[in-house]
N, C-alpha and C positions, 0 to 999 in steps of 0.2 A: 201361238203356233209352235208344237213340237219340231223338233230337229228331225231329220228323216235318218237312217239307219244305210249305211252304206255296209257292200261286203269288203272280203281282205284284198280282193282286185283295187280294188276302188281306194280304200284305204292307201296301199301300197303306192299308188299312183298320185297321191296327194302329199305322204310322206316323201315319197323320194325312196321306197327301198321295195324288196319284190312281196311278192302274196307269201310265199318260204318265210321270210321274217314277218312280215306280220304274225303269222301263224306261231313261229316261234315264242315270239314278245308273250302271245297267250299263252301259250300252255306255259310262260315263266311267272307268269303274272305280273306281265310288265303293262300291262294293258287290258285295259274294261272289256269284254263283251257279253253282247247279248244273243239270245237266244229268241225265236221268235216260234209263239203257239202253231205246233204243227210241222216245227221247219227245225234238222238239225245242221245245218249251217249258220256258222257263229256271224252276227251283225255287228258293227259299230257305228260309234258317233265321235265324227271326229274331233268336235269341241271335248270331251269325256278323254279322249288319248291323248290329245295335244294340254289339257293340263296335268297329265299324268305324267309325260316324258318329260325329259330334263329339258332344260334349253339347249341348242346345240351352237355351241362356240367355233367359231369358224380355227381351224386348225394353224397353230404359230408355221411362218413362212422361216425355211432357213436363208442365211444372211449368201446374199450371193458372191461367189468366188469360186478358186479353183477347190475341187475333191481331189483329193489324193486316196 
């Protein structure tokens, strides 16, 4: 069984960031899409992006105390 093709809604929503960045990621070619016969809205699969992106490393905490 093929993986099903989600749009950049969908995408966006599974990533964690909005359809604006998705859209961006493509046209940098940061990210696969597909095109589907008949249709010019771009598809993905999200198994296809999630081995393409990096990993994402949870961000170093600073050490707590006073700021000056």
């Amino acid at each position: 069984m093929s993986e099903q093709f989600v749009n950049a809604e969908q995408l966006g929503e599974h990533l964690g960031v909005s359809k604006k960045t998705i859209y961006n990621m493509k046209a940098q070619g940061r990210i696969p899409a597909h095109y589907l016969p008949g249709s010019r809205t771009p598809r993905f699969r999200i198994s296809e992006v999630e081995r393409k992106m990096p990993s994402r490393r949870p961000r170093k905490q600073r050490p707590a105390g006073n700021v000056i």
